[in-house]
C-alpha positions in Angstrom: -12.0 8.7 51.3 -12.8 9.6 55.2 -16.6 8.8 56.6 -18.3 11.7 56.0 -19.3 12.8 59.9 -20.1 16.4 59.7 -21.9 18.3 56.6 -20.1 21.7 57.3 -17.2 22.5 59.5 -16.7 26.7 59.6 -13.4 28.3 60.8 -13.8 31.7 61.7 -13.3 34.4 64.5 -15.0 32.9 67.6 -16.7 35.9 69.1 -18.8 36.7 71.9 -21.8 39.2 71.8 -23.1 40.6 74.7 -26.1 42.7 74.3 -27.5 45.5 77.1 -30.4 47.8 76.9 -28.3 51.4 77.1 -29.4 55.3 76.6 -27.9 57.7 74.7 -25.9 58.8 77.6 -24.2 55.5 78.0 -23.1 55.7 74.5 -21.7 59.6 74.9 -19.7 58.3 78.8 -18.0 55.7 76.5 -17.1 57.6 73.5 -19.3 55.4 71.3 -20.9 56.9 68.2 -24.2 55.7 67.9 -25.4 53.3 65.3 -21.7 52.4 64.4 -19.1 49.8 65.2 -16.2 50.3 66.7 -13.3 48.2 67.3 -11.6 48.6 70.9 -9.0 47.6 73.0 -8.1 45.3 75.7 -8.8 47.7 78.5 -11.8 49.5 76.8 -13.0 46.2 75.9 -13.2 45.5 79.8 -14.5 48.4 81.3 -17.4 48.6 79.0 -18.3 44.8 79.6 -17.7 45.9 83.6 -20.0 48.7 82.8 -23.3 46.2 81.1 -25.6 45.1 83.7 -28.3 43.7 82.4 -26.1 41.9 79.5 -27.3 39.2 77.6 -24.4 36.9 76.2 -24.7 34.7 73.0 -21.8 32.9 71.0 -21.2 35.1 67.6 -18.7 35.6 64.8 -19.7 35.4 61.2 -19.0 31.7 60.9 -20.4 30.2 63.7 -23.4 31.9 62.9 -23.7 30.1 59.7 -22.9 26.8 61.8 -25.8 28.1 64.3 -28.0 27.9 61.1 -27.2 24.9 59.5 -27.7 23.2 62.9 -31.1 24.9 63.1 -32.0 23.6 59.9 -31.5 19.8 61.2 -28.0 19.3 59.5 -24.5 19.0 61.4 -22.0 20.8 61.8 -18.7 21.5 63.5 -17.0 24.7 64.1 -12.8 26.0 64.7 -12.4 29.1 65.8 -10.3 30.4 68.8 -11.2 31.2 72.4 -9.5 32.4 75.7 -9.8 30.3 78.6 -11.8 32.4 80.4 -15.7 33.3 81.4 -16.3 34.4 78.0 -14.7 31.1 76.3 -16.7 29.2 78.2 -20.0 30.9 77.3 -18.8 30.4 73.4 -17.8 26.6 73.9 -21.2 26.2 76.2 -23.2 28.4 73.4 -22.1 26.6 70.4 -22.3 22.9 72.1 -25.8 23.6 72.9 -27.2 24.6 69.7 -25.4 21.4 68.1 -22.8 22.3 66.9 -19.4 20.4 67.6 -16.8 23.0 69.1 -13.4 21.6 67.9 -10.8 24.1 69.2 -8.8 24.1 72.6 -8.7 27.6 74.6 -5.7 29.4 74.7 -4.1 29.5 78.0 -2.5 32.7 78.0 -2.1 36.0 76.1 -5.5 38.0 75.2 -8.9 36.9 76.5 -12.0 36.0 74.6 -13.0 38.4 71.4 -16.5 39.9 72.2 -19.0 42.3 70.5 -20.5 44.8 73.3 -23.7 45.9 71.9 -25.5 48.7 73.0 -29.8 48.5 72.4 -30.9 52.1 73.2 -34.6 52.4 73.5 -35.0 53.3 69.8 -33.6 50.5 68.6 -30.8 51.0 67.5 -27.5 48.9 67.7 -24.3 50.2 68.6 -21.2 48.3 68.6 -18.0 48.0 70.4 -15.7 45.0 68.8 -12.6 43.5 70.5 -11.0 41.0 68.7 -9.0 39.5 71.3 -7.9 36.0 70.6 -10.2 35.1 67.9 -7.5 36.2 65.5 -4.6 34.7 66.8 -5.7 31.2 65.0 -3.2 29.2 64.2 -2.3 26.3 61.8 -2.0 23.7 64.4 -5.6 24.8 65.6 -7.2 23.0 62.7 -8.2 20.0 62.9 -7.3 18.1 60.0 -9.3 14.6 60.7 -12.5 16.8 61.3 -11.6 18.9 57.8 -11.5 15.3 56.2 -15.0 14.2 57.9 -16.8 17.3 56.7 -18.6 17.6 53.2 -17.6 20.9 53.0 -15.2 22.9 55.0 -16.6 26.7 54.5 -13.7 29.7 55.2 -14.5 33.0 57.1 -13.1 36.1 55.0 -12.7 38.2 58.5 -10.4 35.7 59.7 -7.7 35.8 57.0 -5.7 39.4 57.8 -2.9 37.6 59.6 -0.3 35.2 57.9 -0.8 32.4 60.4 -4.9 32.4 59.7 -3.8 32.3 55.7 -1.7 29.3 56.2 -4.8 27.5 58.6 -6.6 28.3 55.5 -4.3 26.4 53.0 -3.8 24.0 55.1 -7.5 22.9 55.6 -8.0 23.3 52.0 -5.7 20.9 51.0 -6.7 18.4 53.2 -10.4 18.8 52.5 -9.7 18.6 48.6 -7.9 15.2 49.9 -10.3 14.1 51.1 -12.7 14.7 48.0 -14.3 17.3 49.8 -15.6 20.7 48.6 -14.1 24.3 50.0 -16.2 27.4 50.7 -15.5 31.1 51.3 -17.1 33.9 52.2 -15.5 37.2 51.3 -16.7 38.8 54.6 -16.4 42.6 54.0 -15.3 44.9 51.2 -12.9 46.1 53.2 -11.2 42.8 53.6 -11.1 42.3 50.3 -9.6 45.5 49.5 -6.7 44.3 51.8 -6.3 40.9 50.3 -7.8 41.4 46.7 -4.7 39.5 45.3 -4.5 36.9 47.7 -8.2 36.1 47.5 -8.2 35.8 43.8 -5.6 33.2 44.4 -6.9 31.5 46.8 -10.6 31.4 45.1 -8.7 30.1 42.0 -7.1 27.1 43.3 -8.7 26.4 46.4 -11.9 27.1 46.6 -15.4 25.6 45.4 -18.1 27.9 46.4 -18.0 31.1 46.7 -20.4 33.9 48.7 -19.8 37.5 48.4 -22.6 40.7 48.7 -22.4 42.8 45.3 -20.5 45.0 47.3 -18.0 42.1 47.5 -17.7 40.7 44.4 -17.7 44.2 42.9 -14.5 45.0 45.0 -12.9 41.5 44.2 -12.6 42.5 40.6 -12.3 46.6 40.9 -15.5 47.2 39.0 -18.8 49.4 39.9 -21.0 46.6 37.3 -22.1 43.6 39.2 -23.2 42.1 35.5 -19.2 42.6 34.5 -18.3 41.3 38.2 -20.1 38.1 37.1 -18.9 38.1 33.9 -15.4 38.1 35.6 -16.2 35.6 38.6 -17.3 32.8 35.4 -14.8 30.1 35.7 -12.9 31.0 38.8 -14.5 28.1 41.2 -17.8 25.5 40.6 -20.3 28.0 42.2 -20.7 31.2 43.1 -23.4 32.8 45.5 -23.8 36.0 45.2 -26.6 38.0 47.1 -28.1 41.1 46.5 -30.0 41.9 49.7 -33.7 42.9 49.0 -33.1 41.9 44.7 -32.3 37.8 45.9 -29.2 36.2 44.9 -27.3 35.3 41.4 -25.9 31.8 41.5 -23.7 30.6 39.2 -22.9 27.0 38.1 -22.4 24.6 36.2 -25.6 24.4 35.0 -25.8 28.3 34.3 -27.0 31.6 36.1 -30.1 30.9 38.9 -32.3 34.3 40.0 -33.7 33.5 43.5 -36.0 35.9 45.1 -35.7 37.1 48.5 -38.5 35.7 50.8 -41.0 38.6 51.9 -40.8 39.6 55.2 -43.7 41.4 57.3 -40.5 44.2 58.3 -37.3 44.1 58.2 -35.7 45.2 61.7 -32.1 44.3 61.5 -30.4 43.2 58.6 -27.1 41.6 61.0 -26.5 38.1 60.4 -28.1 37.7 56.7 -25.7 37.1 54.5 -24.2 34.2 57.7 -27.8 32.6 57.1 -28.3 32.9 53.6 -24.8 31.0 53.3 -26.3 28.4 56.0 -29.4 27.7 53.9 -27.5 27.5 50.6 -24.9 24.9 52.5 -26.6 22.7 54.3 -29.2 22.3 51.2 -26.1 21.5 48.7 -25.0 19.4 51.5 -28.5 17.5 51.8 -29.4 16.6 48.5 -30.9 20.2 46.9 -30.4 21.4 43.9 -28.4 24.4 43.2 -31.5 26.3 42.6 -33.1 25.0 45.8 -30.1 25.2 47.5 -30.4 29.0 47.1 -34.4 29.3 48.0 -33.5 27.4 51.4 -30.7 30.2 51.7 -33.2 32.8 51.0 -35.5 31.5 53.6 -33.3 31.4 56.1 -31.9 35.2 55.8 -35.6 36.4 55.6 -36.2 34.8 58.5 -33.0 36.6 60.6 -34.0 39.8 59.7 -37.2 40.0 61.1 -35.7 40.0 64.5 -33.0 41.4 66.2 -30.2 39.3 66.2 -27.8 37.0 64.0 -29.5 33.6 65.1 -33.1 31.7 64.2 -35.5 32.6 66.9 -37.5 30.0 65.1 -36.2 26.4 64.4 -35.3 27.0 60.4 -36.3 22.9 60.3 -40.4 23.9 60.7 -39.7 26.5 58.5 -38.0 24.3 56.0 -41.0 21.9 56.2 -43.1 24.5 54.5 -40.8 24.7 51.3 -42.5 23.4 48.1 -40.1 20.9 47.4 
């Protein structure tokens, strides 16, 4: 077995956000309907990022949040997920290193630039997106790094990333060398629209490869083509050791070997944006399975950590989740 060096490594879609106070008229010059996300090409991509002035640039991408918050929590963490070699790579390799989390994948030299989020603040609040995915899903097997998959506890599998048949095979590939290893696999299913694309290939990949997994009610309840989460459950029994499943404001269901755990979302003073919860809630849940937790702690420490992202703006702990942690009864 390798020395255990890392207690997650993530792969996912490496993305940039960049965030700029706009009005309303910003959003009708660019075509952007307010509130939503769009996704955008290469030139539109450019001349809205031209077009930000007072921009504010953070590393992003579902995975790598999840990474940010193990890291916040005081565990470690690694992270492969692919860049351009360009201003905006940079800022996600500086970004990710700084926060403490080991960035593990080379730039690309050539063909599109780094993926980034442009989002739009206007003065009520609101967030409107425009996504370019750039290079982020161009990841291919030889990106993975199989001796850092072999040093992690648990190598944890971003459902965004896994449209294109080169990101499927990165996926078997690490999976097979963290089970190796005697490590764990984790996946989250991302989207219901992802898994409406790759219900098939998800079921097969959550029944041979994978150890724990997350997925919203929305997608769990997609997974297996039902409108009951209690028969989704019924239906997700069996398929891998654990399964997280979160219900927003109603907590989280996990299953396990040791049966079905209700955990109860933290209270939070208001709830201004809801991005980056399900990312944290998975961080929590990881790095406590990863630290000695229970299962049923585990989850509380996941719970934590979401209530504490969406009392900000943002995907990220404004506070250090560690102090926070510190406060848990157990």
């Amino acid at each position: 077995m390798s020395k255990e060096k890392f207690d997650v490594i993530g792969i996912g879609n490496a993305i940039v956000d960049v965030i700029c106070p706009v009005d309303d008229d910003f959003l009708t010059e660019h075509g952007l309907p307010k509130g939503m996300m769009t996704l955008v090409d290469t030139q539109t991509a450019e001349g809205l990022y031209a077009s930000m002035d007072e921009r504010v640039e953070v590393s992003g991408g579902s995975a790598a949040n999840t990474l940010a918050g193990i890291a916040s929590l005081g565990g470690s963490g690694a992270y492969i997920g692919k860049v351009g070699d360009d201003k905006l790579g940079d800022v996600f390799c500086r970004d990710m290193q700084a926060i403490g989390v080991n960035y593990l994948t080379a730039p690309a030299n050539q063909g599109k630039p780094t993926a980034r989020c442009l989002i739009g603040v206007t003065p009520d609040a609101q967030r409107t997106m425009a996504t370019y995915l750039g290079v982020s899903v161009l990841l291919q097997p030889e990106d993975i790094n199989l001796d850092a998959i072999r040093a992690a506890k648990i190598t944890y599998l971003e459902g965004y990333l896994f449209d294109r048949p080169e990101a499927q095979e990165a996926f078997y590939m690490a999976s097979v060398a963290a089970h190796s290893a005697d490590r764990k696999v984790a996946l989250t299913l991302s989207d219901g629209f992802c898994v409406n694309r790759h219900r098939e290939e998800f079921i097969e990949l959550i029944n041979n490869h994978v150890d724990i997994l997350f997925a919203n009610e929305l997608e769990i309840t997609a997974l297996f083509e039902t409108d009951n989460f209690q028969e989704a459950i019924s239906q997700v029994v069996g398929c891998c050791e654990i399964a997280a499943l979160t219900r927003g404001e109603n907590g989280a269901s996990i299953l396990s070997s040791v049966g079905m755990a209700e955990i109860s979302a933290h209270k939070v003073d208001k709830v201004i944006d809801t991005t980056g919860a399900g990312d944290l809630f998975a961080a929590g849940f990881l790095f406590g399975l990863t630290n000695g937790y229970s299962v049923t702690e585990s989850g509380s420490i996941g719970a934590l950590a979401a209530a504490e992202v969406i009392g900000h703006y943002g995907a990220r702990p404004e506070t250090p989740l560690s102090q926070i942690l510190r406060g848990m009864p157990f």
